[in-house]
N, C-alpha and C positions, 0 to 999 in steps of 0.2 A: 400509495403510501410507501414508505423510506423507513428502513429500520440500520441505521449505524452503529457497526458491531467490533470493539476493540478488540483482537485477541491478545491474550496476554499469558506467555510462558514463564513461569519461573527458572527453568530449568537452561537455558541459556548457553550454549557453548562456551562463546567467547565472554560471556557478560553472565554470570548466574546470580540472579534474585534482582536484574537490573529496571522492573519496573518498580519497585519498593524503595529505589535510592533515594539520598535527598536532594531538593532542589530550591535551595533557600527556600526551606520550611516545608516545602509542601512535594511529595513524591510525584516522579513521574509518572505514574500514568495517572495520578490527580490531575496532574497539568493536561495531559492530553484529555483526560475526559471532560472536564471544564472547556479547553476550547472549541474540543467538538460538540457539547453544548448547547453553545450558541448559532449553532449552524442554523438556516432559520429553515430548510426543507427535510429535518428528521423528527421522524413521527416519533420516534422513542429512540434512545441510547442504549448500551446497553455491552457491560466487559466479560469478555469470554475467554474465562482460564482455565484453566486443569490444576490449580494452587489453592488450599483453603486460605492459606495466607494473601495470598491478594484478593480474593473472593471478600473476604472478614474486613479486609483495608478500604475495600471500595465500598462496602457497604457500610463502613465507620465513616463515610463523608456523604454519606446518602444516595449514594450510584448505586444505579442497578448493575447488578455480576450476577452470574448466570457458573454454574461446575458445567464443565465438559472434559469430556476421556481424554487421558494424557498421550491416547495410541494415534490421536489423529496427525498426520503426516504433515498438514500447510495449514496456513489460515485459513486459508480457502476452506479446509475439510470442517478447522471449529468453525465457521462464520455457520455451514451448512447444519450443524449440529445442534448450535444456537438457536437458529433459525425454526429449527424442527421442536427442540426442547418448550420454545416460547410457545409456541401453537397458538401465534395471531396470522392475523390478514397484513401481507405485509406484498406488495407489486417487486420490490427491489432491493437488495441488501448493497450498503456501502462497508468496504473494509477498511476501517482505518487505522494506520499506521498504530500500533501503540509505540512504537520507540520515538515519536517526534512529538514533542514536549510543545512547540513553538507554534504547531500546525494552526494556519490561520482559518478558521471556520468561514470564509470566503470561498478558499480553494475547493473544501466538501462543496459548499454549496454550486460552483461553477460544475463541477460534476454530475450534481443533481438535475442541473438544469436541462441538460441532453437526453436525460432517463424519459422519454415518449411513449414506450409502452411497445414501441418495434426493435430498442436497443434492448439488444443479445447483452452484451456486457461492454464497460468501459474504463477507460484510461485515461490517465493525462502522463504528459511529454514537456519536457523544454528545452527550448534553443540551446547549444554546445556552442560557448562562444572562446572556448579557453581552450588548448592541443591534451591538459592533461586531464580531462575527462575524455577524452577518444582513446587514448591509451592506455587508463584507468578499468578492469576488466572487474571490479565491483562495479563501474560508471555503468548502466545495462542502456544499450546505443538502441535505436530501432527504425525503422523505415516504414510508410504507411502509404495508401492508394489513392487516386485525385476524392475518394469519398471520405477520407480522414478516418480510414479504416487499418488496423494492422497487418504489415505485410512479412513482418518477420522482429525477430528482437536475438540481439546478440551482446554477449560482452567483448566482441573485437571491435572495430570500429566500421560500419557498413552504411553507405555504399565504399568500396576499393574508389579512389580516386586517383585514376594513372595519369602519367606523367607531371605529378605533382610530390613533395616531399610533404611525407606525412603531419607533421608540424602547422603545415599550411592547410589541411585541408577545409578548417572549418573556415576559410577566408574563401574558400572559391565555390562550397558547396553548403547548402543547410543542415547540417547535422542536428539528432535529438536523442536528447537520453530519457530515460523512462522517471516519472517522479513519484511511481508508488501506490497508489489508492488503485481499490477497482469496485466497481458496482457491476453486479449481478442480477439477472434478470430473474424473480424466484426459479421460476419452469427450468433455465438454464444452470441456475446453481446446484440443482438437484441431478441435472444429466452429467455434469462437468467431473463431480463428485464421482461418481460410477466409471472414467474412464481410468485406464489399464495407462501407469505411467509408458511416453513416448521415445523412439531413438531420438529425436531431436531436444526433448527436455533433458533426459541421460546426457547429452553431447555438452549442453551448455548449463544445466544446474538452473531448466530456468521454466516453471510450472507454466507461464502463458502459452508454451510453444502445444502441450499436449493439448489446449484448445483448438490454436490455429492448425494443428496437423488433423485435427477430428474436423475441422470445415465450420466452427464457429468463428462470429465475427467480431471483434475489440473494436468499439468506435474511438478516436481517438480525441482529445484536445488539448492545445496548448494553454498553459496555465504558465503565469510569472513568480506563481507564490512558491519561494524557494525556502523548505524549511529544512534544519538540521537535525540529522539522523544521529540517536548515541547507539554504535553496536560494540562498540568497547569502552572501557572505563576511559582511556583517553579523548574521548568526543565529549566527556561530562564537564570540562572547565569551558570548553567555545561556546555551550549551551547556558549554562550561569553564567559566564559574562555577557552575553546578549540578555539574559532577563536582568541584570544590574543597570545594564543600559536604558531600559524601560522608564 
């Protein structure tokens, strides 16, 4: 069984109180919990804040929300917390995104579908078909093993491709950026949780790394469903004009 776990901060650096915004009529992270929803492989939903104020919102639309400690470091830490709070039988935890309002309950589900009971933890990636997502050092770039296994993640642009101008590179080689979701294996979300932050996550700002340097393994897959991220108030008009569109 699959339990889909939103985490939701109020407290927000660049964006504060930004899952409560509105979104013709209805707040985001309503929108995201509605999509996620209808995912047709999660046994239960279910939003995990440290906010009574979104805790009280999601439960004025009939979601389940869940309080967890405001000290925990990533989602990862609330997903775990969640997790433990609920005290069901649960094989797998999906993390999903709460800043993407649009996320298509396909994409969770292509995710799910990999979760066989020997996957450690997983990911999805898509094609870099543009120069300024290689360039782009939020874009997170990554490279994986003929088993569709993670082999590293970076915000530079990796593999170096010599003797070529960087501009070109995604024309001569496959490039892939990371696109956010990760399901966890219970057993493994509880050990992932317990490790001692990495020099390589330090280096790059980037929490999968302290797995892959602990010898766990990210199965990887490509997914097409490309959804829009609001981490600042400027990403909220691209977002409403695509649901206008609808």
């Amino acid at each position: 069984m699959i339990l889909g776990i939103i985490p939701a901060r109020y407290g927000s650096t660049r964006f504060p109180g930004k899952p409560l915004i509105d979104m013709l009529g209805k707040t985001m992270i309503q929108r995201v919990y509605e999509q996620a929803s209808q995912s047709k492989y999660l046994k239960k939903l279910v939003v995990a804040t440290d906010d009574k104020r979104i805790f009280d919102h999601v439960r004025s639309f009939d979601g389940n929300a869940i309080m967890t400690k405001p000290e925990n470091a990533s989602g990862t830490d609330r997903c775990y917390e969640a997790l433990c709070l609920l005290n069901e039988s649960f094989e797998y935890v999906i993390n999903i995104q709460g800043d993407e309002p649009l996320i298509d309950p396909e994409q969770i589900d292509e995710l799910a579908k990999i979760l066989d009971g020997k996957t450690e933890l997983a990911t999805q990636m898509m094609k870099i078909t543009s120069p300024e997502f290689l360039s782009d050092p939020s874009s997170v770039k990554m490279v994986v093993n003929d088993k569709m296994e993670a082999l590293y993640f970076s915000r530079s642009p990796i593999p170096y491709l010599r003797n070529k101008p960087q501009i070109e590179w995604h024309l001569h080689h496959e490039y892939y950026r990371h696109a956010g979701m990760y399901a966890y294996r219970k057993d493994i979300l509880e050990q992932i949780t317990q490790l001692p932050v990495s020099s390589l996550e330090k280096a790059e700002s980037l929490e999968q790394l302290r797995w892959l340097e602990n010898g766990f393994k990210i199965k990887c897959i490509i997914t097409n469903y490309e959804s829009l991220s609001v981490d600042e108030p400027a990403d909220v008009e691209a977002v409403v004009n695509r649901l206008k569109a609808r």
